[in-house]
DOVOBA-216866 format. One line per 4 residues: for each residue x, y, z of N, C-alpha, C. Coordinates in nm, 2 decimals, decimal comma. Each point is the difference from the previous one (the first is absolute). Example, Ala and Ser with C-alpha at 12.3 -4.5 7.8 and 13.67 -1.06 7.14 Angstrom:
! residues 2
1,32/-0,57/0,78/-0,09/0,12/0,00/0,09/0,12/0,00 | -0,04/0,11/-0,07/0,09/0,11/0,00/-0,08/0,11/0,08
This chain:
! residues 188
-3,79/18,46/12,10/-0,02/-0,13/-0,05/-0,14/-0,05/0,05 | -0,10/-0,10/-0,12/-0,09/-0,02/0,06/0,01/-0,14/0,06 | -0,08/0,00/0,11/0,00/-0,16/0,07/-0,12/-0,06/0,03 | 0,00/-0,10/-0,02/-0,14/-0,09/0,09/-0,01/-0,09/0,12
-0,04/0,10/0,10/0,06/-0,01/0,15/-0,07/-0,21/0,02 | 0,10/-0,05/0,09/-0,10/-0,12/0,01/-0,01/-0,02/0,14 | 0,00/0,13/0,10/-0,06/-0,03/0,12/-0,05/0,15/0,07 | -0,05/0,04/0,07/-0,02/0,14/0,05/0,12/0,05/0,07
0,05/0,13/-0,03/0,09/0,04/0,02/0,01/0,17/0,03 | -0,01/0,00/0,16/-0,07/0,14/0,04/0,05/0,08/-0,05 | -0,07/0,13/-0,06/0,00/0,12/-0,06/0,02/-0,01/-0,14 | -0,06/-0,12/-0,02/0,06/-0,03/-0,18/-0,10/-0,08/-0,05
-0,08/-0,10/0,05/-0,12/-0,08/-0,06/-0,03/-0,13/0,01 | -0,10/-0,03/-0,02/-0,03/-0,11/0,03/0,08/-0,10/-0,09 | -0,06/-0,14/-0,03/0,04/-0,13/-0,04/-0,08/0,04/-0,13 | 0,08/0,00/-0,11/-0,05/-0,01/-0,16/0,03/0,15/-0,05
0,02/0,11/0,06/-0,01/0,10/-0,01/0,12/0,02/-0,11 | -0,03/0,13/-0,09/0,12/0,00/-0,11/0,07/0,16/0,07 | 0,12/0,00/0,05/0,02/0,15/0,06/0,15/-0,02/-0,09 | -0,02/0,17/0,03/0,14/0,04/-0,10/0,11/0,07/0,17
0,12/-0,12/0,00/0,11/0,06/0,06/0,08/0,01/-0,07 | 0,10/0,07/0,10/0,15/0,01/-0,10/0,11/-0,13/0,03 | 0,05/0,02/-0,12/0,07/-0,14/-0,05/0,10/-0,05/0,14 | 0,03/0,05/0,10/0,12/-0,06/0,06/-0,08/-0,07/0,12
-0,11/0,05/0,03/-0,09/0,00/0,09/-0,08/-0,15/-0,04 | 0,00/0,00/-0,15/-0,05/-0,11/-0,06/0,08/-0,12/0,02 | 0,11/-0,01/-0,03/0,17/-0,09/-0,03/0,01/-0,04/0,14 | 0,01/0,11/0,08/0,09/-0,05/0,11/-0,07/-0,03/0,11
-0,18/0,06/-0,02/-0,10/-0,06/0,14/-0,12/-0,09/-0,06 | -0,03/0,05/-0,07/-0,15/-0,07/-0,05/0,04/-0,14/-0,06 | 0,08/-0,04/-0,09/0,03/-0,04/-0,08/0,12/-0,12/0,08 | 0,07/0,06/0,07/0,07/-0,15/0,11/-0,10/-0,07/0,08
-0,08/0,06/0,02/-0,10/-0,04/0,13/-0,13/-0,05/-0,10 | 0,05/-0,03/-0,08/-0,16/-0,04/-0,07/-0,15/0,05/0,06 | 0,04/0,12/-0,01/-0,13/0,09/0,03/-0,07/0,04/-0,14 | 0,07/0,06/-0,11/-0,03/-0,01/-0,11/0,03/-0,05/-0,11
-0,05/0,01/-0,10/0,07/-0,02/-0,14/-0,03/0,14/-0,12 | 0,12/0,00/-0,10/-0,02/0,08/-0,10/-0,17/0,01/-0,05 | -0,02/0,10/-0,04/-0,10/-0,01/-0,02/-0,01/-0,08/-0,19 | -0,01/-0,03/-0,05/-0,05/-0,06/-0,13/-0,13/-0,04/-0,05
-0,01/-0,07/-0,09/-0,14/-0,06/-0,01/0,04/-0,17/0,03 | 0,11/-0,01/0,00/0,01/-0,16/0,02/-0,03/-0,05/0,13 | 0,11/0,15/0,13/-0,02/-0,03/0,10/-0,11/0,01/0,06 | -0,13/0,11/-0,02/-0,10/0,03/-0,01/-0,10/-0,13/0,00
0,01/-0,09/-0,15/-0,06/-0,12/0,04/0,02/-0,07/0,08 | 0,15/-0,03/0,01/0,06/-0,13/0,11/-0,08/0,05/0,13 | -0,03/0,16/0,03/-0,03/0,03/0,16/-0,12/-0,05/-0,03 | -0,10/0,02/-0,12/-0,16/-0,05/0,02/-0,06/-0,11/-0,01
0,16/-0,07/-0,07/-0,05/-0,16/0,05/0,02/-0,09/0,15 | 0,12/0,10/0,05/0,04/-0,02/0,16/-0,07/0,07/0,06 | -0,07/0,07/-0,04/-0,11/0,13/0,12/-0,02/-0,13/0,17 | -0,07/-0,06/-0,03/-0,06/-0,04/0,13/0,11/-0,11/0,07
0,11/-0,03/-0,07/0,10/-0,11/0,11/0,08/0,16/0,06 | 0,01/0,08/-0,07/0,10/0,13/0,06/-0,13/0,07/0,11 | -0,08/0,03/-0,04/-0,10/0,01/0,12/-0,03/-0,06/0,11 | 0,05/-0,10/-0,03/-0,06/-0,10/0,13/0,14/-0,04/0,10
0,12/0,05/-0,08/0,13/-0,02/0,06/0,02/0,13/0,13 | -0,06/0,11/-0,08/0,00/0,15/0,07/-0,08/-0,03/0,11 | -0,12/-0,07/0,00/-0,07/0,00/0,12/0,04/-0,11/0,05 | 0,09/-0,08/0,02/0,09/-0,06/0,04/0,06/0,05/0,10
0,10/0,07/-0,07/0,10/0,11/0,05/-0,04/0,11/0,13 | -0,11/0,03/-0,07/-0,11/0,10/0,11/-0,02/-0,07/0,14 | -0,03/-0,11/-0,04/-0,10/-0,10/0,12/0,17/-0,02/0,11 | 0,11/0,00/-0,09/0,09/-0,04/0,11/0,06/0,14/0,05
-0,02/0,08/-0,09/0,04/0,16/0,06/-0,08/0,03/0,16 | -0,17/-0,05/-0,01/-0,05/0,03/0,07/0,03/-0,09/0,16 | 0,03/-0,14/-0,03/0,04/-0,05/0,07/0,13/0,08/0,10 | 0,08/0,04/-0,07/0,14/-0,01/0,06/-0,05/0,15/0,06
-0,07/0,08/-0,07/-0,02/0,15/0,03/-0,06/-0,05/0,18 | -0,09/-0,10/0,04/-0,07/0,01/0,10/0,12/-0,10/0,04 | 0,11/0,01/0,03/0,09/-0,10/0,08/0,11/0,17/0,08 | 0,01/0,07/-0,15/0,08/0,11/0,05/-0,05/0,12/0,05
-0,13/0,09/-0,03/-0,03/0,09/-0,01/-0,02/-0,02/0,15 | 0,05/0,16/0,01/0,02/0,07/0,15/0,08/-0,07/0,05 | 0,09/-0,07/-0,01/0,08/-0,05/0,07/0,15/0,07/0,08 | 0,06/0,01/0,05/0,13/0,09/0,04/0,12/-0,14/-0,03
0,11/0,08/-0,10/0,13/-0,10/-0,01/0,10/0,09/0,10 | 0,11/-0,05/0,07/0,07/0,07/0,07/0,15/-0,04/-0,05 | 0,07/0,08/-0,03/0,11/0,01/-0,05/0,16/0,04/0,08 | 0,04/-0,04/0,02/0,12/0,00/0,08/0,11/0,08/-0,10
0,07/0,12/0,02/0,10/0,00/-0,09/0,08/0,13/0,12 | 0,13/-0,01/-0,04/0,15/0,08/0,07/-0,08/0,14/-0,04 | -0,01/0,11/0,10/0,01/0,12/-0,03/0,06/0,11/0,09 | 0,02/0,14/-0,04/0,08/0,06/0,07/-0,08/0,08/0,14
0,07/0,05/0,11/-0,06/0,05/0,08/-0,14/0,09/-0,05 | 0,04/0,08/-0,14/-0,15/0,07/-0,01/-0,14/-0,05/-0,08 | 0,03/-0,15/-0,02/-0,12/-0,07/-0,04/0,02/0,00/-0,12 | 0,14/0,03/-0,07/0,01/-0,04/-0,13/0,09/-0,11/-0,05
-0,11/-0,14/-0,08/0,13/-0,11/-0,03/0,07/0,03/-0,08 | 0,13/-0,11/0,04/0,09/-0,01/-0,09/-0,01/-0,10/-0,15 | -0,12/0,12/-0,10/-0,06/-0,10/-0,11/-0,12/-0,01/0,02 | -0,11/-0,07/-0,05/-0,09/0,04/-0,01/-0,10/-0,18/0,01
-0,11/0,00/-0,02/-0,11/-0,11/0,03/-0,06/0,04/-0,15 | 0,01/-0,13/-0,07/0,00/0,03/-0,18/-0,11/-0,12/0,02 | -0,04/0,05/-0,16/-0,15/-0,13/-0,02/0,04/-0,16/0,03 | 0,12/-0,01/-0,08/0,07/-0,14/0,03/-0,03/-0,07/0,16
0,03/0,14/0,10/0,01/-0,06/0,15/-0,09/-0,03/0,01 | -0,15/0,07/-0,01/-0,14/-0,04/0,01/-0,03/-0,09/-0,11 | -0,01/-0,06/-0,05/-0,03/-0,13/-0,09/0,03/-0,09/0,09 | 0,14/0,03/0,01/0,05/-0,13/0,05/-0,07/-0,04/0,17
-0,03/0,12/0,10/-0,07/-0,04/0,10/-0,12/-0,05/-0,03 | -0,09/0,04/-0,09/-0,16/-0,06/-0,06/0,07/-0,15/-0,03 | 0,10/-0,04/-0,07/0,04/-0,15/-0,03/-0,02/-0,05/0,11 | 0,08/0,08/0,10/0,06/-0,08/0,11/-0,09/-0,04/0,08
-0,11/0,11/0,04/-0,08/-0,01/0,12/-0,13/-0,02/-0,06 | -0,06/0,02/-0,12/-0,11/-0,03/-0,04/-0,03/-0,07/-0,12 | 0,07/-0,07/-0,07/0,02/-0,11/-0,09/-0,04/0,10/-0,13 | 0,00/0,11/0,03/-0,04/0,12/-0,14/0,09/0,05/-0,08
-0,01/-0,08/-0,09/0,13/0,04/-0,14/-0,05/0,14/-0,06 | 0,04/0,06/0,05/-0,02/0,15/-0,17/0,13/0,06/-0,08 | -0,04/0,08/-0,09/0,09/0,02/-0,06/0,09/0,18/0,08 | 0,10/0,02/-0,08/0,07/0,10/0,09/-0,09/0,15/-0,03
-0,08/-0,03/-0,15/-0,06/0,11/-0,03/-0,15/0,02/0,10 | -0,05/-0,14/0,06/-0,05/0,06/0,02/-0,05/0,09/0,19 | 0,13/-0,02/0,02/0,00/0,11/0,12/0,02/0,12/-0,03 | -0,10/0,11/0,09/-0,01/0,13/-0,01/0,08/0,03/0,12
0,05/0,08/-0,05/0,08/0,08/0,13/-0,03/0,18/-0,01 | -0,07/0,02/0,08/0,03/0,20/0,04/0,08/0,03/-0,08 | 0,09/-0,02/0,11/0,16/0,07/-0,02/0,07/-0,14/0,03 | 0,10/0,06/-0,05/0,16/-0,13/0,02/-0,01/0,01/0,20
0,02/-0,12/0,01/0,01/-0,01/0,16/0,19/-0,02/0,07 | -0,01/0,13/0,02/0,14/0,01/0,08/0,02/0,00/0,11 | -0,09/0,05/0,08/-0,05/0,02/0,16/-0,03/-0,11/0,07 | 0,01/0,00/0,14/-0,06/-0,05/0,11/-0,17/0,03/-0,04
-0,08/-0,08/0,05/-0,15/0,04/0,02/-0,09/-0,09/-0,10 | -0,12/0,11/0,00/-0,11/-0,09/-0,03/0,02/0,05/-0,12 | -0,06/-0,08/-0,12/0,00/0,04/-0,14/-0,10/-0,07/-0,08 | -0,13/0,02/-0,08/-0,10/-0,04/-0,04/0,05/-0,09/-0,14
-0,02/-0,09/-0,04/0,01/-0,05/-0,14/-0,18/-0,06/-0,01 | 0,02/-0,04/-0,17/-0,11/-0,04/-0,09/0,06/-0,09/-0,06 | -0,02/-0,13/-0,01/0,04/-0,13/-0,07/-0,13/-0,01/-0,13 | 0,02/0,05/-0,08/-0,10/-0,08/-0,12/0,01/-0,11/-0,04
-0,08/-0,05/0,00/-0,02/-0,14/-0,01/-0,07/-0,05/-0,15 | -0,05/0,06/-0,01/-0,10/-0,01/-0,15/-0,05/0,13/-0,05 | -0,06/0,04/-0,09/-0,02/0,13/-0,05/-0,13/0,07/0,08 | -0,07/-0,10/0,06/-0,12/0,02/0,08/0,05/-0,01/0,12
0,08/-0,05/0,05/0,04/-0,06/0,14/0,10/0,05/0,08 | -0,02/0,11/0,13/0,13/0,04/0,03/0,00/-0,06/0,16 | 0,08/0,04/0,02/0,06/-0,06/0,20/0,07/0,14/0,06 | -0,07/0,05/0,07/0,13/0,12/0,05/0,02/-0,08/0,16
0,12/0,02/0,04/0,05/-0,06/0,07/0,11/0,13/0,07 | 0,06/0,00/0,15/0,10/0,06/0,10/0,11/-0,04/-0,04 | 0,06/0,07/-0,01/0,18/-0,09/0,06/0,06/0,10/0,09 | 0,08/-0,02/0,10/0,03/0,00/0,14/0,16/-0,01/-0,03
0,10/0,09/-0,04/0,11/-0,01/0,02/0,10/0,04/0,13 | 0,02/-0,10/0,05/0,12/0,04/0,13/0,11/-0,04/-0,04 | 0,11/0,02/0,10/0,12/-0,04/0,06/0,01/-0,14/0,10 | -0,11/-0,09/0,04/-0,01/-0,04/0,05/-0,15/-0,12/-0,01
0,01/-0,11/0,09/-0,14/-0,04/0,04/-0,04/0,05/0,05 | 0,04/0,04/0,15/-0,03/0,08/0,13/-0,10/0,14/-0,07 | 0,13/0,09/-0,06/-0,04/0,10/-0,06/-0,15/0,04/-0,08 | 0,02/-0,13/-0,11/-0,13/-0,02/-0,03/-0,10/-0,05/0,05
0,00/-0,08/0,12/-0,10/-0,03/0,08/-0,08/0,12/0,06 | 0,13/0,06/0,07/-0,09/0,13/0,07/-0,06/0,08/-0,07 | 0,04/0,03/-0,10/-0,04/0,14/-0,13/-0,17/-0,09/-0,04 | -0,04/-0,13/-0,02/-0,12/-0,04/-0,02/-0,08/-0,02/0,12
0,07/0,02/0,11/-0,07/0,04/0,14/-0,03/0,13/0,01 | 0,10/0,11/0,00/-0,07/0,11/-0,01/-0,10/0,05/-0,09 | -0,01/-0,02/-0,14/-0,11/0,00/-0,06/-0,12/-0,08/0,00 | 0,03/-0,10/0,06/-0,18/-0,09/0,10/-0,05/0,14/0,07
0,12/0,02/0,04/-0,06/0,06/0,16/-0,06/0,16/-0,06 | 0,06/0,02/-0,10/-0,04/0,14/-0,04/-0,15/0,03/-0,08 | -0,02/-0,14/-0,07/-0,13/-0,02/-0,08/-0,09/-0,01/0,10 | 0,02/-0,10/0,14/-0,05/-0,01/0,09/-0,08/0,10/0,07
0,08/0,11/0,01/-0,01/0,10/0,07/-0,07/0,16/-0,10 | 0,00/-0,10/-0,13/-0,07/0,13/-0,11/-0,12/-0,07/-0,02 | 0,01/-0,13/0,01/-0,16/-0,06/-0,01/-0,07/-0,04/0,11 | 0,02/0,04/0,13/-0,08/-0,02/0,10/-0,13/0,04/0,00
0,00/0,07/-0,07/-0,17/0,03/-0,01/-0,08/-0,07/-0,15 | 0,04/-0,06/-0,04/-0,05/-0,02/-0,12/0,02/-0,18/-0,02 | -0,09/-0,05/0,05/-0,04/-0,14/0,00/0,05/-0,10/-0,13 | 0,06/0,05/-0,11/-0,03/-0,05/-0,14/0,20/-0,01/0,00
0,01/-0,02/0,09/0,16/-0,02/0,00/0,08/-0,09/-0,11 | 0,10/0,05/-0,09/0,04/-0,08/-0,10/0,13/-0,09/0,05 | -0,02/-0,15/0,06/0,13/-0,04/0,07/0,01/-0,12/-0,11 | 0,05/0,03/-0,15/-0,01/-0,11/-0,09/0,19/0,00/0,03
0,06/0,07/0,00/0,18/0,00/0,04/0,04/-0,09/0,06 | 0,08/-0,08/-0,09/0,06/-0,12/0,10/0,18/0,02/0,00 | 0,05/-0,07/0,08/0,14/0,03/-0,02/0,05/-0,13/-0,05 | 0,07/-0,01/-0,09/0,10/-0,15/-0,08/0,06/-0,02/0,13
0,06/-0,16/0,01/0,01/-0,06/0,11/0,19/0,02/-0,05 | 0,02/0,06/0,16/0,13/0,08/0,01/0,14/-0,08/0,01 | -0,03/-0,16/-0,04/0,08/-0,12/0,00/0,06/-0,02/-0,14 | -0,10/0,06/-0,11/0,02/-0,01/-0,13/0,09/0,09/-0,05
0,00/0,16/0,07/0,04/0,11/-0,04/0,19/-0,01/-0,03 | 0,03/0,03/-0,16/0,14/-0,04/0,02/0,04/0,18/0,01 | 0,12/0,02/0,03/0,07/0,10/0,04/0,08/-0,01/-0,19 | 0,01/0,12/0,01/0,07/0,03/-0,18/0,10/0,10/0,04
């Protein structure tokens, strides 16, 4: 199906762009999210007479992507969840959980799509995500899963101490890591 994208949409095109996806991909993402329209000639005009209020909305969008990107990026969330003696939870830390800590602790609404996750987080430990924020705009960010505060306190003390001790010689030390304030942290 052809579409005419009306904002940039990574690996797929800019804003005006006419790309051919497949139909369900069209129905059930592009097309709820008013990201595009059928392609036509009618819709075609309606985009070239809206070109610059839908352009000016995107850089809108961008300007607050950028903002919230520099409130989160590099930041550590710490997560509290039940697990078994061998560091495996009972269940897992899903995009939903992380949205909801960016609500909580950093007034940052995103959507569930757009957290990246590695791998599904089942374990105890450290685990890297990427919050996209805009199609230009990403935030990679820590998360810190324990059994505990305690637990997670110390595990972000041992890795001070380990960076510490790998960057002693190297002046240009990266200490942007902060920890979310451990009053907020709900237990799930």
């Amino acid at each position: 199906m052809k579409v005419l994208l009306l904002e940039k949409i990574k690996n797929l095109g800019n804003i005006g762009d006419m790309v051919d996806v497949k139909d369900g991909y069209a129905r059930n993402y592009l097309f709820t999210r008013k990201k595009a329209l059928r392609f036509t000639k009618e819709n075609q005009e309606k985009f070239e007479a809206e070109k610059e209020i839908i352009e000016k909305a995107n850089a809108e969008k961008s300007k607050l992507a950028i903002k919230n990107s520099k409130l989160i990026d590099g930041k550590t969330l710490v997560v509290i969840r039940q697990a078994g003696d061998d560091g495996k939870l009972y269940g897992s830390v899903t995009n939903k959980d992380i949205t909801n800590i960016l609500k909580l602790e950093f007034q940052v609404e995103v959507s569930l799509e757009s957290i990246v996750l590695g791998e599904k987080i089942k374990e105890i430990g450290f685990h890297d995500i990427t919050v996209e924020l805009h199609a230009e705009v990403d935030a990679k960010m820590r998360l810190v899963v324990a059994r505990s505060k305690e637990e997670a306190k110390n595990s972000l003390e041992a890795e001070k101490k380990r960076n510490k001790e790998m960057n002693a010689g190297d002046s240009k030390s990266d200490n942007k890591t902060d920890v979310i304030d451990e009053k907020n942290i709900e237990q799930n």
